[in-house]
C-alpha positions as CSV (number, residue, x, y, z in Angstrom):
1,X,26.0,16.4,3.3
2,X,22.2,16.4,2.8
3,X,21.2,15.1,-0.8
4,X,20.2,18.3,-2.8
5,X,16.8,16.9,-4.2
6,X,14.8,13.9,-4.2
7,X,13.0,13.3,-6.7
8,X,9.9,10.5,-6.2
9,X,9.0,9.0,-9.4
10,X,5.6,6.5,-8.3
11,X,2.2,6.2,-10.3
12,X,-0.1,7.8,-7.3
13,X,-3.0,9.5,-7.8
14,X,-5.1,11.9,-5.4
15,X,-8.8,13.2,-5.1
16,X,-7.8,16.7,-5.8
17,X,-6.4,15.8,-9.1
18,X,-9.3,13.5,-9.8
19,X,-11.4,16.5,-9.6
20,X,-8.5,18.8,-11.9
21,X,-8.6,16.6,-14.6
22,X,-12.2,15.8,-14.4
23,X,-11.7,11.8,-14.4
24,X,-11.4,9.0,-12.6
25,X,-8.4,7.8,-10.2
26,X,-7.0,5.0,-8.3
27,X,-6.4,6.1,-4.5
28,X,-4.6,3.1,-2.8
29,X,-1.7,2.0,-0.3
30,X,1.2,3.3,-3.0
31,X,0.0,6.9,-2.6
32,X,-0.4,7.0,0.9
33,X,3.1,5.1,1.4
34,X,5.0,7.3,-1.0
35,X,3.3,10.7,0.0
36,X,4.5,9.6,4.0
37,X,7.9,9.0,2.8
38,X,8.5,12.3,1.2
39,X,7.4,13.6,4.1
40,X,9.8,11.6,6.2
41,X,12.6,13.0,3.9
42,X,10.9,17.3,4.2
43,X,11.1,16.6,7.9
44,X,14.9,15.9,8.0
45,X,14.9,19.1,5.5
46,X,15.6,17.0,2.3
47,X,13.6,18.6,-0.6
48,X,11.7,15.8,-1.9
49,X,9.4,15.9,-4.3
50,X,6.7,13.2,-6.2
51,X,6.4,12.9,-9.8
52,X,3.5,11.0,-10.9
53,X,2.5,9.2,-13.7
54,X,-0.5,10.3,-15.7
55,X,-3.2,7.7,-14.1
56,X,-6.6,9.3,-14.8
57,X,-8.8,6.8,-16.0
58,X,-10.7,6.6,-19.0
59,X,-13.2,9.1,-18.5
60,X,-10.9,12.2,-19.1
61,X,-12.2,13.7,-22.0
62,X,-9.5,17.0,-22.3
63,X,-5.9,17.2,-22.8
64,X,-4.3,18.0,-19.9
65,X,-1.0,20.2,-19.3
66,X,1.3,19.7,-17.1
67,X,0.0,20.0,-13.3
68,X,1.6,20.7,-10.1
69,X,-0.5,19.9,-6.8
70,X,-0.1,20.0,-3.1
71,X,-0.7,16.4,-1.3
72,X,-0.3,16.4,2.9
73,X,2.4,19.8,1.7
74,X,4.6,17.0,-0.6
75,X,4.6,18.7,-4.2
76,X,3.4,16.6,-6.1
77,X,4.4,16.7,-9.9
78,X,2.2,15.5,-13.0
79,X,3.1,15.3,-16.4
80,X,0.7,16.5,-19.3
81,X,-2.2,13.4,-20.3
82,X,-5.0,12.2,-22.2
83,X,-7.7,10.1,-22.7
84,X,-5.2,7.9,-24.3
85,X,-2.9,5.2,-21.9
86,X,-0.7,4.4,-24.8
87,X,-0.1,8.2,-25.3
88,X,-0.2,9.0,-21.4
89,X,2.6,6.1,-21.1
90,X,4.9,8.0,-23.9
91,X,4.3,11.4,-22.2
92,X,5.4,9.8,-18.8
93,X,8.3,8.6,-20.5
94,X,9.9,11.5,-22.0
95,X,8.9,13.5,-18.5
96,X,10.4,11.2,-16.3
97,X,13.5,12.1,-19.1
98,X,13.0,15.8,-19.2
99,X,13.3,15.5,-15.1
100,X,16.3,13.7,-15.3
101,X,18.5,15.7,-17.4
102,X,17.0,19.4,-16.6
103,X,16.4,19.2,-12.9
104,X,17.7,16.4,-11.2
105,X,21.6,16.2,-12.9
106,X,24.0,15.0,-10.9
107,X,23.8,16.5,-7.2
108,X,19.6,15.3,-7.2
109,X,18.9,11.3,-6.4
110,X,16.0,9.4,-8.3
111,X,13.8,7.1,-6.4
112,X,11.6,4.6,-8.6
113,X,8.8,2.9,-7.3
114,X,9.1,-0.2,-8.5
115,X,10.2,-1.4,-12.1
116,X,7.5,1.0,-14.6
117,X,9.0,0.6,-18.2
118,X,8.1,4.5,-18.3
119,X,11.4,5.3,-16.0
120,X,13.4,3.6,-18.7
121,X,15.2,6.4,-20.4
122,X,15.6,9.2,-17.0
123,X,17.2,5.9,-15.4
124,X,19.6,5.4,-18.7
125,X,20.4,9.1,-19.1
126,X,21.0,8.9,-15.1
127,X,23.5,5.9,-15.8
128,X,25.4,8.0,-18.4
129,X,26.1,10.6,-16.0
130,X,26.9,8.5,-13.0
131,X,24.0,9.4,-10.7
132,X,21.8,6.1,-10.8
133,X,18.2,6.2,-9.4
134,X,17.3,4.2,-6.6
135,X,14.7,1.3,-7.1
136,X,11.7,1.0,-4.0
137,X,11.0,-2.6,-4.5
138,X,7.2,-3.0,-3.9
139,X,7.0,-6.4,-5.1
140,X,9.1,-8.4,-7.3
141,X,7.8,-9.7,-10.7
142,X,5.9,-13.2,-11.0
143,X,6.7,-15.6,-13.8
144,X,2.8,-17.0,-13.7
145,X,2.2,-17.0,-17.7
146,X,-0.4,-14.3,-17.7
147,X,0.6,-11.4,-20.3
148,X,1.4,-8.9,-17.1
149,X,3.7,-11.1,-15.9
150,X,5.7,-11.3,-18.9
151,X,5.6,-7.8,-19.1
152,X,6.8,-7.2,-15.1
153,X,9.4,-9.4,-15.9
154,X,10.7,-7.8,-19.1
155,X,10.1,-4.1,-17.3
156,X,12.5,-5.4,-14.1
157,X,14.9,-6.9,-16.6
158,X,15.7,-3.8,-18.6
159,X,15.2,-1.3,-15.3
160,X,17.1,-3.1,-12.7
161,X,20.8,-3.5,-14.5
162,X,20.9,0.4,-14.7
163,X,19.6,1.5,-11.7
164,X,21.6,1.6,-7.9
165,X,23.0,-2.0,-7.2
166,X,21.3,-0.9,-3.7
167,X,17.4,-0.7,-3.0
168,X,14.8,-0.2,-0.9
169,X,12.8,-3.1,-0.5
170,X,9.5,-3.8,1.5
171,X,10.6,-7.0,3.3
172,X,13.6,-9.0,4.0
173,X,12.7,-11.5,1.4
174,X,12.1,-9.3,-1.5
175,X,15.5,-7.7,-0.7
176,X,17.2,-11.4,-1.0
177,X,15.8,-12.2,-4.3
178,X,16.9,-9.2,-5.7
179,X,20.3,-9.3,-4.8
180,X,20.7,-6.1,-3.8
181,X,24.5,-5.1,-2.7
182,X,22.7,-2.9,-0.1
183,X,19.1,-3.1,0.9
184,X,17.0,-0.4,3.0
185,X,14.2,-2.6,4.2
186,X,10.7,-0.3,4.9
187,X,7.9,-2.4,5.6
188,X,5.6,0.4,6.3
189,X,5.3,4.3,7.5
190,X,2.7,5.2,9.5
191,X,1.9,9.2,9.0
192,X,1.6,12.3,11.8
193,X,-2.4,11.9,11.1
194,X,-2.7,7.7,11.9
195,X,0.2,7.8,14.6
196,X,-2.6,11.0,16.7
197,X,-5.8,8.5,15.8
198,X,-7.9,8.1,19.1
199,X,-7.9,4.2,20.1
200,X,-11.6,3.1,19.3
201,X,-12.9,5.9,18.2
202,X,-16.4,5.8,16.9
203,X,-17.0,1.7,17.3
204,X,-19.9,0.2,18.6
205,X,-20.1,-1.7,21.5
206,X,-20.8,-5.8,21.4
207,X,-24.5,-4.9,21.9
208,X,-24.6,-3.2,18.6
209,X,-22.3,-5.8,16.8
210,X,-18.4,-6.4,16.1
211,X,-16.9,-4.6,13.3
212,X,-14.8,-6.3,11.0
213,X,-12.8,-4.4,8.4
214,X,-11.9,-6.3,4.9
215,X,-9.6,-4.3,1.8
216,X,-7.5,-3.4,-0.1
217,X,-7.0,-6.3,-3.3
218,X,-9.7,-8.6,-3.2
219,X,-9.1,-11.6,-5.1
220,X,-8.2,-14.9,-4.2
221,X,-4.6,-14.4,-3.6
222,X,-5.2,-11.9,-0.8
223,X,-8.0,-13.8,1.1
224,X,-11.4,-13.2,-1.4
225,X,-11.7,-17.4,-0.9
226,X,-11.5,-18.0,2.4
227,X,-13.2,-14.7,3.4
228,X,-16.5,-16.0,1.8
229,X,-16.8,-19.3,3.0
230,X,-16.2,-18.1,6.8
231,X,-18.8,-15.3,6.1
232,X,-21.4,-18.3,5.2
233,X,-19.9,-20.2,7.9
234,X,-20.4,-17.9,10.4
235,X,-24.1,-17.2,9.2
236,X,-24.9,-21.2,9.3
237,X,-22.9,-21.9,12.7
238,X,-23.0,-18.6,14.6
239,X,-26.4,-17.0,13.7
240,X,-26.4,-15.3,17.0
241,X,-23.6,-13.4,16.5
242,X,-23.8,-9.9,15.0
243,X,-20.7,-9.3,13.4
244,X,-20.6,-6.3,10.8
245,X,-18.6,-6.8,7.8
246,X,-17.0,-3.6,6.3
247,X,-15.7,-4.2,2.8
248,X,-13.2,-1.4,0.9
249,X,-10.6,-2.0,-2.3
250,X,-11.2,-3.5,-5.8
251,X,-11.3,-6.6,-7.1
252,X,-13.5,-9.8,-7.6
253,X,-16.5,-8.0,-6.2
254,X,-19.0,-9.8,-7.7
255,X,-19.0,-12.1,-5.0
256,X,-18.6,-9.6,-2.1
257,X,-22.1,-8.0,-3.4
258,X,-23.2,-11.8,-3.3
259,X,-22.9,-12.0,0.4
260,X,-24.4,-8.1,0.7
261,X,-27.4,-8.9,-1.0
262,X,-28.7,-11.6,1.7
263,X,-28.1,-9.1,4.8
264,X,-31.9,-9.1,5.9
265,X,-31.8,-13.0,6.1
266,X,-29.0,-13.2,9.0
267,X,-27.4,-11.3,11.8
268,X,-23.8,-11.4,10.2
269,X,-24.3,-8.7,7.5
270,X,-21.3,-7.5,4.6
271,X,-21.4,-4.0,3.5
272,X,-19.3,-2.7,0.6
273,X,-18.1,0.6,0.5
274,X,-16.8,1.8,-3.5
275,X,-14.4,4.4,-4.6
276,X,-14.1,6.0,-1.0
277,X,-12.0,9.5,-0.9
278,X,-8.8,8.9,1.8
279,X,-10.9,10.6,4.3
280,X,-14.2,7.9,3.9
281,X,-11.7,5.2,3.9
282,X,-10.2,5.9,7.2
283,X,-13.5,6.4,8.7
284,X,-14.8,3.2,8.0
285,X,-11.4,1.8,9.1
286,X,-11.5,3.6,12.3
287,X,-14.9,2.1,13.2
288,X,-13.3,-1.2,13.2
289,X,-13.0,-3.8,16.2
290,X,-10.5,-6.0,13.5
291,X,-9.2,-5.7,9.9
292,X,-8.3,-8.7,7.9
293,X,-4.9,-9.3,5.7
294,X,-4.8,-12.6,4.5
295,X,-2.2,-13.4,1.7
296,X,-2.0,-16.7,0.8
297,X,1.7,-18.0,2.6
298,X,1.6,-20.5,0.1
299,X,1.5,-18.4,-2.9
300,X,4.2,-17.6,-5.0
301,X,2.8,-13.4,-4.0
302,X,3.5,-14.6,-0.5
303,X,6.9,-14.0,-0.5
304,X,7.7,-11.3,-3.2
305,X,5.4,-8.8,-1.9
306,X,4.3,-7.6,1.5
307,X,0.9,-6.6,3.1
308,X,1.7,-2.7,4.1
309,X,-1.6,-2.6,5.2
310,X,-1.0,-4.4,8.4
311,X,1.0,-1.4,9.6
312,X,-1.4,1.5,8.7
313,X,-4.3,-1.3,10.6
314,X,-2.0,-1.4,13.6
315,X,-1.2,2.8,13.8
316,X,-4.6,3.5,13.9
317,X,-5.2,0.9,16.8
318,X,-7.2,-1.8,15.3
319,X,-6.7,-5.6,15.8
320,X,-5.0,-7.4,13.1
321,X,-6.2,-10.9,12.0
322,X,-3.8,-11.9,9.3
323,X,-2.4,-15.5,7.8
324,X,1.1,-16.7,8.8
325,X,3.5,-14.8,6.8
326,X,6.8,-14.5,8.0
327,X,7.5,-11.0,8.1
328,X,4.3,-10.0,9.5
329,X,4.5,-12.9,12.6
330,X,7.8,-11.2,13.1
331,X,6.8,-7.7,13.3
332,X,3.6,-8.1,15.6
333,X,4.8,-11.2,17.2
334,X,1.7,-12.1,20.4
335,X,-0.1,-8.4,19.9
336,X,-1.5,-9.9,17.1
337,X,-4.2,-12.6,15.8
338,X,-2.3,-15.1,13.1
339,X,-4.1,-18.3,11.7
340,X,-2.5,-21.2,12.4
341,X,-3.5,-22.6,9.0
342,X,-5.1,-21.0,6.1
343,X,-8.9,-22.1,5.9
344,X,-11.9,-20.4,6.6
345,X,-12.9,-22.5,9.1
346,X,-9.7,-20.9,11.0
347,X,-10.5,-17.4,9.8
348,X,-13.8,-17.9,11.4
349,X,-13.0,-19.0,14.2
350,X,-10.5,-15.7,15.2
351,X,-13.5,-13.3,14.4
352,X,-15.8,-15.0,16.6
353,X,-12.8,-14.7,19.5
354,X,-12.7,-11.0,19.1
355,X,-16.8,-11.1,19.4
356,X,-16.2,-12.9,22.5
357,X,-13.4,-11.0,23.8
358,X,-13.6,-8.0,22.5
359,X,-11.8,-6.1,25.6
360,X,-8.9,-8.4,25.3
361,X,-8.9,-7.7,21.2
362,X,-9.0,-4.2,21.8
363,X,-5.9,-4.3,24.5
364,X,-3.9,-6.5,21.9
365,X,-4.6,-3.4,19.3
366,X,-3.2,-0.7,21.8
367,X,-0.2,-3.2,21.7
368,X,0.2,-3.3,18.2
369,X,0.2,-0.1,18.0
370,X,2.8,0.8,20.5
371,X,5.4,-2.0,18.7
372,X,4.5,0.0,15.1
373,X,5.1,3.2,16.1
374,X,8.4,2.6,18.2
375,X,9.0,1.1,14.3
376,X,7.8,3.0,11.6
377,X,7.0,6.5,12.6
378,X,7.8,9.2,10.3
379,X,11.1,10.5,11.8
380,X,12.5,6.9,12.2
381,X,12.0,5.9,9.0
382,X,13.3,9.8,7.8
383,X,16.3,9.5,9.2
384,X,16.9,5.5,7.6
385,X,15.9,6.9,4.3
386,X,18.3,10.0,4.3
387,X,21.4,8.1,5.7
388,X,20.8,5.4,3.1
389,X,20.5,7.2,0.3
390,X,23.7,9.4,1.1
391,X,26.1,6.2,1.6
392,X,25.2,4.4,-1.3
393,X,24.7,7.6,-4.0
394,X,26.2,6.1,-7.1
């Protein structure tokens, strides 16, 4: 028997209700990935539905009732907000409650993405009444000292003993530490949109330069570093080369706009594109030869998180370059470029392959592809979801 209702609990955010609620939003990987996984569920005729936390930046200047809006045809539930994040936080939590007891009950299932302290009460009245929510396991929280890692921590402590002793986690090794009875490991979900992209479509050829796509979170953890330094080293070493640089996602972007601002000097040039709608950011990734992921392996965020990006890279068929982290390597295996260590000098060196073989780097993508979508398309991962969360209802 199907589950009734699922209810997605996740702090996304969309264009459209950037424009409702006259403010500004975070679009990112956790909307795209939840969005495509209630649309896995609709497709195996689940009901599923997204209920998202007030996240509307400090510009809102109105109070704002509840709203209900339309995302890819997932209904996509917002509770009432403010100006104020201290006051949007409460709202979400006594929503998140109000959900739980009046609509969800006991024939609905909950799933969290990851550990907000806002789910806190929905997931205790849930508990009571012997219907616990489900955690999705995004990443796992980092004792590091920093004030938001005390407050991950504290969030996972109290949310974790309450919800389902089985998750869904994004990687194999998120799913051991969090000794899970039962884990559903999704690494990624590549939508109807990305899995129909034409192969190459829009890129230049070699004459016109080698596009190389860099997002996402851009701080040293995820690359910023070593990016950098093979940038300059590239410009010093390999000034004949004209490699285009195409910069998306947040961060430390000071120093991105460092290498920008000295384009006219060298034939290697770094162009940062800001606060791109869904639609502008998979144009500029589309145009791409080769997009970057490069966790640090070595950091402690190197095994309790996972790069999702590398599977939405590979469904739209465009070379990966990524460091050596387990779970990717074992995903792509040989139809993708991995550094054998984690330097810039190394980094630099694979982007100057795929300038000089760009017909092999582009048969390696079609490759990629192929292995993510025999992996992660949308009915796969439907059925996965549906059969897991019907065996281990609690």
């Amino acid at each position: 028997m199907k589950p009734s209702r699922v209810f997605w609990f996740a702090p996304i955010n969309s264009s459209k209700y950037a424009s409702f609620v006259e403010g500004a939003t975070f679009l990112g990987a956790a909307t795209r990935k939840v969005i495509n996984l209630a649309l896995a569920l609709r497709g195996r005729g689940v009901h599923t539905f997204v209920v998202a936390m007030p996240v509307v930046g400090s510009r809102v200047v109105k109070y704002i009732c509840r709203a209900k809006i339309y995302r890819d045809k997932v209904p996509v539930i917002k509770p009432p907000s403010t100006h104020s994040t201290a006051i949007n936080r409460l709202l979400a939590a006594f929503y998140y409650f109000y959900i739980a007891a009046f609509k969800v009950r006991r024939s609905g299932v909950v799933v969290l993405y990851n550990f907000h302290l806002e789910y806190f009460f929905a997931c205790f009245y849930l508990l009571i009444i012997g219907n616990r929510a489900f955690l999705e396991l995004e990443d796992f929280p980092v004792k590091d000292g920093t004030l938001r890692g005390v407050y991950n921590s504290l969030s996972y402590c109290l949310i974790r003993p309450i919800c389902n002793s089985s998750v869904i986690a994004v990687s194999d090794e998120v799913a051991s530490i969090s000794s899970a009875c039962k884990a559903l490991v999704i690494q990624g979900i590549i939508s109807r949109e990305d899995a129909c992209a034409e192969d190459n479509i829009l890129k230049p050829s070699v004459h016109q330069g080698v596009v190389i796509h860099y997002g996402g979170s851009i701080v040293p953890d995820t690359g910023l570093d070593i990016f950098v330094d093979a940038v300059r080293l590239i410009r010093e070493q390999c000034s004949d080369k004209c490699i285009v640089f195409e910069v998306t996602g947040f961060g430390n972007i000071s120093r991105i706009l460092d290498l920008a601002n000295v384009n006219s000097n060298y034939n290697a040039i770094v162009n940062f594109h800001s606060g791109l709608p869904p639609s502008g950011y998979l144009q500029v990734l589309r145009g791409a030869h080769a997009s970057l992921s490069l966790k640090n392996p070595s950091s402690v965020y190197g095994y309790t998180t996972f790069p999702s990006k590398v599977i939405e890279i590979a469904a739209n068929g465009i070379l990966l370059i990524s460091s050596s982290i387990p779970g990717v390597c074992k995903i792509f295996g040989d139809a993708a470029l991995f550094m054998n260590t984690y330097s810039a000098s190394e980094l630099a060196s694979k982007i100057i392959w795929v300038h000089d073989n760009l017909k092999e780097a582009n048969e390696l993508a079609v490759l990629s592809k192929v292995k993510c979508l025999a992996k992660f398309s949308l009915d796969g991962v439907g059925i996965q979801l549906e059969n897991f969360l019907l065996a281990h209802k609690q």
